[in-house]
C-alpha positions in Angstrom: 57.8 -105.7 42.5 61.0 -107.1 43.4 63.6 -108.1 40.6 64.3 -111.8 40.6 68.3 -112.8 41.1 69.8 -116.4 39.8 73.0 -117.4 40.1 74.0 -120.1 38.5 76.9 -122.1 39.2 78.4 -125.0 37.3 81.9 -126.1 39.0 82.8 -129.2 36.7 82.5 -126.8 33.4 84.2 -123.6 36.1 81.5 -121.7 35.2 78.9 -118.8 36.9 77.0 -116.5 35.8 74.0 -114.0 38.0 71.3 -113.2 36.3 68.6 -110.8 37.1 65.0 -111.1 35.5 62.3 -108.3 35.7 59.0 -109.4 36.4 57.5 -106.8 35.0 58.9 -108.2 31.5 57.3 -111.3 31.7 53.8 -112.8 32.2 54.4 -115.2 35.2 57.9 -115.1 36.7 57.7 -117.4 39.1 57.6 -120.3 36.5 59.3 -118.3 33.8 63.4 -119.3 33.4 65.9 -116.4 32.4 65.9 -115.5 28.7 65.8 -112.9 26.5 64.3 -110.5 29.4 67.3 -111.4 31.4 70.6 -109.4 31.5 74.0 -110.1 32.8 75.3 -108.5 36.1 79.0 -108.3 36.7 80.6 -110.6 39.1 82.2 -108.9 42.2 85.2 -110.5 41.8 88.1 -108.9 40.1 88.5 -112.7 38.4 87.1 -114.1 35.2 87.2 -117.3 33.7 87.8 -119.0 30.2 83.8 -118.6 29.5 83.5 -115.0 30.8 86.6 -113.7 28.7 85.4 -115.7 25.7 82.3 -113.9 25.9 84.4 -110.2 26.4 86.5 -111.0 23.1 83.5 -112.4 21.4 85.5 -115.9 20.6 85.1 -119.3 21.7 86.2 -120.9 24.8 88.5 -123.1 22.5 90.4 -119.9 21.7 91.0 -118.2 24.7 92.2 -122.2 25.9 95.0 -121.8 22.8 95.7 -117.7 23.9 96.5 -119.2 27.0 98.5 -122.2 26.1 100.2 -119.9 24.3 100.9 -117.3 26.6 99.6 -114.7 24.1 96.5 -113.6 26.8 97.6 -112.6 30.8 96.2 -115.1 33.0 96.6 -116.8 36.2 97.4 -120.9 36.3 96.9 -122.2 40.2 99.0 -124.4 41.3 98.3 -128.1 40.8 95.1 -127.0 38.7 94.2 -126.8 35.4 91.9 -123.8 36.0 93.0 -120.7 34.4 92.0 -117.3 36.0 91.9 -113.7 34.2 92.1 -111.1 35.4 89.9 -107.6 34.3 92.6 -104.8 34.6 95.4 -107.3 33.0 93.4 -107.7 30.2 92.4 -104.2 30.0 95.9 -103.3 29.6 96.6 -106.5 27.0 93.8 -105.1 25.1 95.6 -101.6 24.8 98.6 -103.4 23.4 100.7 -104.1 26.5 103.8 -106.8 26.1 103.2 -109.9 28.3 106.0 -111.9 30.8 105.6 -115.0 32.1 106.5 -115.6 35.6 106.9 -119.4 36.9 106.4 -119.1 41.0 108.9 -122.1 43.3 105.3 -123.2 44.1 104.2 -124.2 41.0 101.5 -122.6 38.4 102.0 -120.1 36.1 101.8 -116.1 35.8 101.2 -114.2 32.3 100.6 -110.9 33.3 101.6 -106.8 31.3 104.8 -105.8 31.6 
């Protein structure tokens, strides 16, 4: 039996998350919704948002939103958006104590990324 995939995606909160169910854990999964026999797979991209690195530093999305208007967590503002991006190995390297510089591009946005 086949492992069931859902992806959900939730733009106006900038939000996803795939989750894969085994039917072999539960007694009907075609009407069954993911739960507690549902894990986490990784996103492929090397990008996370404010929800996935809340999860990683086991704090709230409030948090990471002051880390970041505080330029004490590496992250990626877009130009002309309010979406914040993070990056895995910039935090990686935060996480092992790295300085952070802040780097304002001609176009607009903002950088916060390891020395």
């Amino acid at each position: 039996m086949q492992n069931l995939v859902f992806a959900r995606v939730n733009p106006d909160r900038g939000s996803r998350s795939i989750v894969v169910l085994d039917p072999e854990s539960c007694d009907n999964p075609a009407h069954s919704s993911p739960s507690k026999e549902a894990h986490m797979v990784p996103s492929p991209s090397p990008f996370l948002l404010t929800a996935e690195v809340a999860a990683r530093l086991r704090c709230s999305v409030r948090t990471v939103h002051e880390l970041t208007r505080l330029e004490r967590i590496p992250h990626r503002r877009l130009p002309g958006s309010r979406r914040c991006l993070f990056r895995t190995d910039e935090l990686e390297a935060w996480e092992d104590g790295a300085t952070l510089q802040t780097i304002v591009p001609d176009g607009g946005g903002k950088v916060v990324q390891p020395k």
